[in-house]
Each structure stands twice: as structure tokens, then as C-alpha cells.
C-alpha positions as CSV (number, residue, x, y, z in Angstrom):
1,X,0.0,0.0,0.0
2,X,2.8,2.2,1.0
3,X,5.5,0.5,-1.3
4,X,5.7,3.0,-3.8
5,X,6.3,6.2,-1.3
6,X,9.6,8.2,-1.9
7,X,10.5,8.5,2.0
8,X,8.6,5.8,3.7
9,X,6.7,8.9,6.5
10,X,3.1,9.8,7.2
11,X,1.9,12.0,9.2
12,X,-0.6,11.1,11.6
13,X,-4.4,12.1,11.9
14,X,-4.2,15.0,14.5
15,X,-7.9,15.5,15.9
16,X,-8.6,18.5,17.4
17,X,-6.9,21.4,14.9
18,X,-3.2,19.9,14.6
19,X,-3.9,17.9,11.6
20,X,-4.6,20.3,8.7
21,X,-4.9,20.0,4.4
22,X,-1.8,22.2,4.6
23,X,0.5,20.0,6.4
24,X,-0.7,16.6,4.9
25,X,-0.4,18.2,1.3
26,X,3.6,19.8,2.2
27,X,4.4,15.8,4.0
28,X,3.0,14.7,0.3
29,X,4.9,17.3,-2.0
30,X,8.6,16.3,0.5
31,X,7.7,12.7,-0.3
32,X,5.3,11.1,2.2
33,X,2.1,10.7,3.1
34,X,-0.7,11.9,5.5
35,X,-4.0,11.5,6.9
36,X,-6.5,13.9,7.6
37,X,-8.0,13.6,11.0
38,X,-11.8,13.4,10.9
39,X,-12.5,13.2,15.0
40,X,-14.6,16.3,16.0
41,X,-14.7,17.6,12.7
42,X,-18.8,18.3,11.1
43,X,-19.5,16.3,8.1
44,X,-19.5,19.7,6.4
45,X,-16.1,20.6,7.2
46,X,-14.7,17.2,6.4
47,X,-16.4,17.5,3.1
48,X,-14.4,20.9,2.5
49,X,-11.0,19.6,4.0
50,X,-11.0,16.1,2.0
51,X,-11.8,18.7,-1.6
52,X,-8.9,20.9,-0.6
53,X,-6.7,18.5,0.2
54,X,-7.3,16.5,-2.8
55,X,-6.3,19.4,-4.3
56,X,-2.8,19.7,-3.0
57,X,-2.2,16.3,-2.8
58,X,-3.2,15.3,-6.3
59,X,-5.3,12.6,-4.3
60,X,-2.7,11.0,-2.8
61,X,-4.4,11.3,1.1
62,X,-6.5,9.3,3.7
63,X,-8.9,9.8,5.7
64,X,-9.2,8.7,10.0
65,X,-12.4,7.9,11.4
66,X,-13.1,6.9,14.6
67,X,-15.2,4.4,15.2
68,X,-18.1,4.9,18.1
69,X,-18.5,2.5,20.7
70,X,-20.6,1.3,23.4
71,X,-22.7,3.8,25.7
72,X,-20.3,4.1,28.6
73,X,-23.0,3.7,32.2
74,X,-19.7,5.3,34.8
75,X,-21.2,7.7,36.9
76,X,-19.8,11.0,36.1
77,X,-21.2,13.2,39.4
78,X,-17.6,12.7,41.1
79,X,-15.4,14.0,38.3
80,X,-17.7,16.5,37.4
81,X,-17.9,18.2,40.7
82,X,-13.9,18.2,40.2
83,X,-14.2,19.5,36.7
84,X,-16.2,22.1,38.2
85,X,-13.5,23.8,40.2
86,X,-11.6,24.6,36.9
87,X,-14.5,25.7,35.2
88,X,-15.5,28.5,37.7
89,X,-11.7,29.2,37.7
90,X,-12.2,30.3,33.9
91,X,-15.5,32.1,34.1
92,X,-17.3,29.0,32.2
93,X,-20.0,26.5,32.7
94,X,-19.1,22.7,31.8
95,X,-20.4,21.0,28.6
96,X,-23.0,18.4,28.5
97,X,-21.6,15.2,28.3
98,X,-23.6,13.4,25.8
99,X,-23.0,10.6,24.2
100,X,-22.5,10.5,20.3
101,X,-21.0,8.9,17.9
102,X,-19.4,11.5,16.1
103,X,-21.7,11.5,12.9
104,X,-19.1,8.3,12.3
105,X,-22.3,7.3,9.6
106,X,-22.4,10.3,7.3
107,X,-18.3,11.0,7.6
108,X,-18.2,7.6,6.2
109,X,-20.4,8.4,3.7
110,X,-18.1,11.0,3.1
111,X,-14.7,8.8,2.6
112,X,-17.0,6.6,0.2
113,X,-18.3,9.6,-1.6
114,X,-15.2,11.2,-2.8
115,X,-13.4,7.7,-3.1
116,X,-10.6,8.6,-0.8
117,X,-7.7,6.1,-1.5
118,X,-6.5,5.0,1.9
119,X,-9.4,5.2,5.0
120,X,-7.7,4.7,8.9
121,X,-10.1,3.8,11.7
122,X,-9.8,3.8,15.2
123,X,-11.1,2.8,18.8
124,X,-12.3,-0.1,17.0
125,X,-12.6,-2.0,13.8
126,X,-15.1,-1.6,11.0
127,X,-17.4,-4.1,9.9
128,X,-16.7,-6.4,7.2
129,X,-19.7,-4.5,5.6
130,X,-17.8,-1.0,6.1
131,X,-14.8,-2.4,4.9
132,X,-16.1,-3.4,2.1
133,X,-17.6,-0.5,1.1
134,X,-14.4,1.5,1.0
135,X,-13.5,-1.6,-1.4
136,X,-15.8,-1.1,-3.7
137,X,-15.1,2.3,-3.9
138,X,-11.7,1.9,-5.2
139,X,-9.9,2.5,-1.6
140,X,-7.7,0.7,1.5
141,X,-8.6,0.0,4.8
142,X,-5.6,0.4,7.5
143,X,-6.8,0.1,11.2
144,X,-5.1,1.0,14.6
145,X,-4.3,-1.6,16.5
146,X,-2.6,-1.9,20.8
147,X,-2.3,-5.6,20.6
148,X,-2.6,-8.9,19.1
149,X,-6.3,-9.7,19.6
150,X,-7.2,-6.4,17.5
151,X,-4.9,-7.1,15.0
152,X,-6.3,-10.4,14.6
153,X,-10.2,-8.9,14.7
154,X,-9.2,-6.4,12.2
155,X,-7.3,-8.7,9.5
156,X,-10.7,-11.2,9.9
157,X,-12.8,-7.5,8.9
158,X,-10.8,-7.7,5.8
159,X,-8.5,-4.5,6.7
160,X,-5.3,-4.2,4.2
161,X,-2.9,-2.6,6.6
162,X,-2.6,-2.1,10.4
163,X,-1.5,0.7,12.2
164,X,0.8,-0.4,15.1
165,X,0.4,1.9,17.7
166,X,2.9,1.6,21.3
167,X,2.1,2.8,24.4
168,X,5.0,5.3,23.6
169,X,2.3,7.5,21.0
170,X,0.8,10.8,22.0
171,X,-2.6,11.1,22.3
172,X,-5.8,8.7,22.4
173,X,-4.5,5.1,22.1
174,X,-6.4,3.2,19.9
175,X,-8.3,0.6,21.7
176,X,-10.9,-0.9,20.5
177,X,-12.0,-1.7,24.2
178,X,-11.1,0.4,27.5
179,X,-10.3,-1.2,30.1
180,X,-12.1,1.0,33.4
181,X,-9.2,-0.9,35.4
182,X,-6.0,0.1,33.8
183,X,-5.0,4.1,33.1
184,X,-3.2,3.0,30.1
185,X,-6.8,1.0,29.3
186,X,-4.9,-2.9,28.8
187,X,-1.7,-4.4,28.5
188,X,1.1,-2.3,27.4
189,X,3.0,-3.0,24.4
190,X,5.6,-0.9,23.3
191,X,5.8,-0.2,19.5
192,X,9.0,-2.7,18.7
193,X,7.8,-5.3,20.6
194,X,4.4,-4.9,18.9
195,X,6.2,-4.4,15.7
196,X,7.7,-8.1,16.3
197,X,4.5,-9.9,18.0
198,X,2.4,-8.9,14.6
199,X,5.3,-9.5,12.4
200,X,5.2,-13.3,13.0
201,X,1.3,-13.2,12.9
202,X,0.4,-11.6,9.9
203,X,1.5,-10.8,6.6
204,X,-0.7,-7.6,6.3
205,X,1.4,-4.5,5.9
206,X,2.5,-2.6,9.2
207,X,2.7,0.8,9.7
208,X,4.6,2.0,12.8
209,X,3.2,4.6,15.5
210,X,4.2,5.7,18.7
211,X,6.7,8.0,20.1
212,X,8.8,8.3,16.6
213,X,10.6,11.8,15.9
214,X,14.1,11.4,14.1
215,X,14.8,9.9,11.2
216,X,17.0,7.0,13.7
217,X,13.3,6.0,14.4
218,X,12.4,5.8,11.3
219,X,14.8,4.0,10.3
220,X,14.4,1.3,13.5
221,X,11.0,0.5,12.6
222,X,11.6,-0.1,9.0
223,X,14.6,-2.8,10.1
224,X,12.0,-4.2,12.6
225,X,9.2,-5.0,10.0
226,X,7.3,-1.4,9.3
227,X,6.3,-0.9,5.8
228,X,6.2,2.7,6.7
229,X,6.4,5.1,10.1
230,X,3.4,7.2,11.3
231,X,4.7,10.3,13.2
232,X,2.5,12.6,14.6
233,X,4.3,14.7,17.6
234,X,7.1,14.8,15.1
235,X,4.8,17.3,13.3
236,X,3.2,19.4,16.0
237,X,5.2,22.1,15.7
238,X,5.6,22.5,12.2
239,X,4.3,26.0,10.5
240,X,1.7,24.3,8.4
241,X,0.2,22.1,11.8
242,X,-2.7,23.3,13.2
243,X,-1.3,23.5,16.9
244,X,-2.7,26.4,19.2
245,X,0.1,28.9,20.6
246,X,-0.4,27.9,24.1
247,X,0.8,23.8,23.1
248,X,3.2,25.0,21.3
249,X,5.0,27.0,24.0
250,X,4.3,23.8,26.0
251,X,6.0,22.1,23.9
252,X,8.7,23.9,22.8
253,X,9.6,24.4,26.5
254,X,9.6,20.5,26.9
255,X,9.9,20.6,30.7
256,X,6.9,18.5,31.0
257,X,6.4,14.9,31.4
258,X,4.4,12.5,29.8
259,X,1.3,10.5,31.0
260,X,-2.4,8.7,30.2
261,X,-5.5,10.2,31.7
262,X,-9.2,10.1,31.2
263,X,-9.3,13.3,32.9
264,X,-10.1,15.2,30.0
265,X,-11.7,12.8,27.2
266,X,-12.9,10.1,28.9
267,X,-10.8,7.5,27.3
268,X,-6.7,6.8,27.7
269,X,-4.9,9.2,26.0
270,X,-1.0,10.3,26.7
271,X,0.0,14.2,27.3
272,X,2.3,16.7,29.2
273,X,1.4,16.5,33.0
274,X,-0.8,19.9,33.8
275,X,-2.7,20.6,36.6
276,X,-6.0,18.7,35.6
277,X,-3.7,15.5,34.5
278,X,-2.1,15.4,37.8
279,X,-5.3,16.2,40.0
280,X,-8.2,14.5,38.4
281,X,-6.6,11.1,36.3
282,X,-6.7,9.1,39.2
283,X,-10.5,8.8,39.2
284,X,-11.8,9.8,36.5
285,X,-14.3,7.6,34.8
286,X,-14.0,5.8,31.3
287,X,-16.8,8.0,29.7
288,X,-15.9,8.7,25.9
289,X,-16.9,10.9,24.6
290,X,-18.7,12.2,27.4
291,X,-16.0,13.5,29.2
292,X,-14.9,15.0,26.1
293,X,-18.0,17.1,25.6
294,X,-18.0,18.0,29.6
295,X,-14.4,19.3,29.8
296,X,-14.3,20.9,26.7
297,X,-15.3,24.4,27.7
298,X,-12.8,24.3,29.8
299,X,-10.1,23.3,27.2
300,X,-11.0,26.2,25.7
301,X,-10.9,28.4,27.9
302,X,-7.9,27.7,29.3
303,X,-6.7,27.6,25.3
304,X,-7.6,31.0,25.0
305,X,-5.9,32.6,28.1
306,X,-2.9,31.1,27.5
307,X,-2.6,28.8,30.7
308,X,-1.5,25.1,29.7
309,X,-2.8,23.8,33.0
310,X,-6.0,22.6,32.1
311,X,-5.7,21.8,28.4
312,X,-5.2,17.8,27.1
313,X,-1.6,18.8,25.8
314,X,-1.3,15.4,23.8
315,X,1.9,14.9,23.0
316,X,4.1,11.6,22.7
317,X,6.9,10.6,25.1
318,X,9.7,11.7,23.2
319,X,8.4,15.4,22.4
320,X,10.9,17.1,23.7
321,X,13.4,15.5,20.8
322,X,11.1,16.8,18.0
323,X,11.5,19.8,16.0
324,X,10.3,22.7,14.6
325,X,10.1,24.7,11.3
326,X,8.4,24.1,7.7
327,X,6.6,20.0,7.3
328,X,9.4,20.5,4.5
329,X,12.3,20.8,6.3
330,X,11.2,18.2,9.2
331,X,11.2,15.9,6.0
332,X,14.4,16.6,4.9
333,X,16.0,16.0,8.2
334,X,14.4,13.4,9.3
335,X,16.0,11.8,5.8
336,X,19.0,12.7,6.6
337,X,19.0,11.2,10.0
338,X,17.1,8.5,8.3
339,X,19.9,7.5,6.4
340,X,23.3,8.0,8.6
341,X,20.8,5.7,10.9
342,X,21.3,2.9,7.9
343,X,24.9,3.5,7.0
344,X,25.3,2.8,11.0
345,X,23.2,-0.6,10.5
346,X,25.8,-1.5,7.4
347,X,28.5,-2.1,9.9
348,X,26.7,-4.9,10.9
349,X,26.8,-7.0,7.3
């Protein structure tokens, strides 16, 4: 699926504003490839963003979905009291936390519609139906898998690639089943062990995520079994991402830690320790996306005056090793790096 890129990089599907058409179309032009993120966007919007992207890609894109699950039943009246305090703290009232399933129906119309080559789901796998509907339409299936049992459920859906996603990766892991029990929401596997587990397993393609930023990374997975390497912290900072000023000061500061919380979302997810992270994750419920819609007036607020402390800064462990500058120029160095990283593995023939 991915045999026939130039530099064997994608970036990731960003929800939340990261991910733009800009930075999946420069990843494209240097090379690579990208995904737009779908999560949280209207059907509307994703119509306009898929057209434009199109555009700058010459149609070489895909498309992330996430795919809904079951109505969570966790009482929320604990952590929303808590949630509460940071809300008056910002002058704002909390969100309703409905549950929804994120128009997941009509975006997939969507993908279908304008016949988008490659289509990525995640928290779950799409039915054989689904799957075969991007089929007919002339596209690929990838899904995003955390362990073994996934991977197996998705190959059985008919899927044509997997996305291998460690423990290390920023943001909401991909589970397909959250485990109320476990903060990380399962076992752990990190990405090369992963990488090695579904190597001997499967013959479907592999595509690499979690917590890669140089070109040494890219190069690692590729020597472990990758077809390709999914980086998305890699690109937060670059000048075509969509990443509000107050992360990226976060981030470029990189004095912060990484952990999971449900604190914000509802559902495992890995970011910079704030305030909320540290003072709510230990209890809070798995509730997505209710949590989501509860805490996200809050996100915002603290978004717009600047204060890190009670925003989800997702961001994968090894941020503070990522860099900054044009999706152009992160391209070019990370081939560079990419390829010293090889000449260093020809000592070993």
C-alpha cells in the first residue's frame, strides 16, 4: 500500500486542529504521506477539507475515522464536581456530556463519496460491511491496533494494513475496548515489541506509531518489520500544523512529562502533565466521549488565556526530541538522520 512512497513517512491524523490540508499536502509534496483527521470535525467541514486536500495532494491522502462504541453507564457526578473547580476558575460552565458517535455514519459516507484512496479507523474495527464498502469504492482499509487480539479482529474485517500503535504515541490510544481498570486501558505493548509480536502473525502491511521523531526511528521501525512510520508529535510544531500557541509553547519548552489520563476525554490518552492530568486522572471515569463534551469548555478556555494547565496537551513521550520549522524541512532532516541511521546498520553486514 505504501511500497511506492519516496521516503517511507506519514503523518498522523491529528484531531482537534493539529492535523490540517496544509500539512498533509507539504508531507506529500517532500515525499510522504498523511492522513486527515476526521475526530470532531462536522460532516460539512470534512467535506471541504478532504476537496482541498485532494487538491494539494493530487489525491494521494487518507482519511481517520473513529469508530463509536458502546454507551459508557460510569457515573460522572464525582469528576464533574472536580471539573467544576476549573471551570469557575475560567469564568465557564461545563459542557454536556452526551453521548455520540461523532456523525461516524455520514463521515463515512463521506470517505465513500469522494473515493478517498486509503481510509484509517480507530477505537475499534469496521465491519466487514464497512470495509467493504471503502473496497468497492476503489480504496484501502488500515486500522489502529494496541495488541494482538485487534490485529487479529481487524485482519478477519478484511483490513489491508494495520496501524501499530505503542504505548509510547501521543494522544488517544487506539483501543478498541477500554479497560475502566488500567489508566493505560490494557496491557502495554511498546511499539517494537508490537512491531515483532504482529510481524510473526500476519502478513498484512505494518505501519509503525508511537513515540517516533528522528529519522534513527524511522529507520528502527523499518529494520523491525514497518512498511512505513506514522509520526505525529514529530509534526506538531511545524508552520503548516494546526497547533494552538499555548501547546506549542508547551512544547517547545519540553519541561513537561508524559502520562495517560481520562481526565479530559474520557478515554486513555498520553500528554504533558498539567494541573487537571495530575489532580483528576486518578479517578476519573472511562466515559468517551462524554468526558470529552464536559471538559471541553474548559479546554477552551484555558486555550484561549494562555494557561497550559487545564488543556489535554497530547503529545508523545519523546516530544521534547522533536522539532520545529516548515513540514518541508522536518522531512528533509528526518531523511538525513534516516539515512546516517542505515549506514550505522551497514556495519553490521
Amino acid at each position: 500500500m505504501f511500497d511506492d512512497l519516496e521516503f517511507p513517512v506519514i503523518v498522523a491524523p491529528m484531531a482537534g486542529g493539529p492535523t490540517t490540508p496544509q500539512l498533509v499536502g507539504a508531507v506529500t509534496e517532500a515525499g510522504g504521506f498523511g492522513f486527515l483527521a476526521a475526530g470532531y470535525l462536522s460532516p460539512e467541514t470534512l467535506d471541504a477539507q478532504i476537496a482541498h486536500t485532494a487538491d494539494l495532494t493530487g489525491g494521494r491522502f487518507g482519511v481517520n475515522l473513529f469508530v463509536p462504541g458502546g454507551r459508557s453507564v460510569a457515573d460522572l457526578s464525582a469528576h464533574r464536581e472536580r471539573l467544576l473547580a476549573e471551570a469557575v476558575r475560567y469564568g465557564v460552565e461545563l459542557g454536556d456530556p452526551v453521548w455520540d458517535d461523532d456523525e461516524y455514519p455520514a463521515k463515512l459516507d463521506l470517505v465513500v463519496r469522494h473515493r478517498v484512496p486509503v481510509v484509517s479507523f480507530t477505537f475499534g474495527a469496521p465491519t466487514s460491511a464497512e470495509v467493504q464498502r471503502v473496497h468497492e469504492a476503489g480504496g484501502k482499509v488500515a486500522v489502529t491496533v494496541t495488541n494482538p487480539e485487534e490485529a487479529d479482529l481487524a485482519a478477519a474485517r478484511g483490513a489491508d494494513a494495520l496501524v501499530v500503535q505503542g504505548f509510547e504515541a501521543g494522544g488517544h490510544r487506539g483501543l478498541f475496548t477500554d479497560d475502566p481498570g488500567n489508566p493505560a486501558g490494557g496491557e502495554e505493548y511498546g511499539l517494537l515489541a508490537l512491531l515483532r509480536l504482529l510481524g510473526a502473525r500476519t502478513s498484512l502491511p505494518l505501519i509503525a506509531a508511537g513515540g517516533l521523531v528522528n529519522g534513527a526511528d524511522v529507520a528502527a521501525v523499518l529494520a523491525a518489520g514497518a512498511s512505513a512510520a506514522q509520526m505525529g508529535t514529530a509534526f506538531l510544531l511545524a508552520t503548516e500544523a494546526g497547533t494552538g500557541d499555548t501547546q506549542r509553547r508547551a512544547l517547545a519548552e519540553a519541561g513537561r512529562t508524559t502520562a495517560f489520563t481520562r481526565a479530559f476525554s474520557g478515554r486513555p490518552a498520553r500528554g504533558m502533565v498539567n494541573r487537571v492530568l495530575s489532580d483528576l486522572s486518578a479517578d476519573a471515569p472511562s466515559a468517551y466521549p462524554q468526558l470529552h463534551h464536559l471538559s471541553k469548555p474548559v479546554r477552551a478556555a484555558a486555550a484561549k488565556a494562555g494557561d497550559p494547565e487545564a488543556m489535554s496537551l497530547w503529545a508523545g513521550q519523546t516530544y521534547p526530541l522533536a522539532g520545529d520549522g516548515s513540514a518541508a524541512s522536518i522531512m528533509a532532516r528526518l531523511r538525513t538522520e534516516a539515512k546516517a541511521a542505515a549506514e550505522r546498520l551497514d556495519r553490521l553486514r
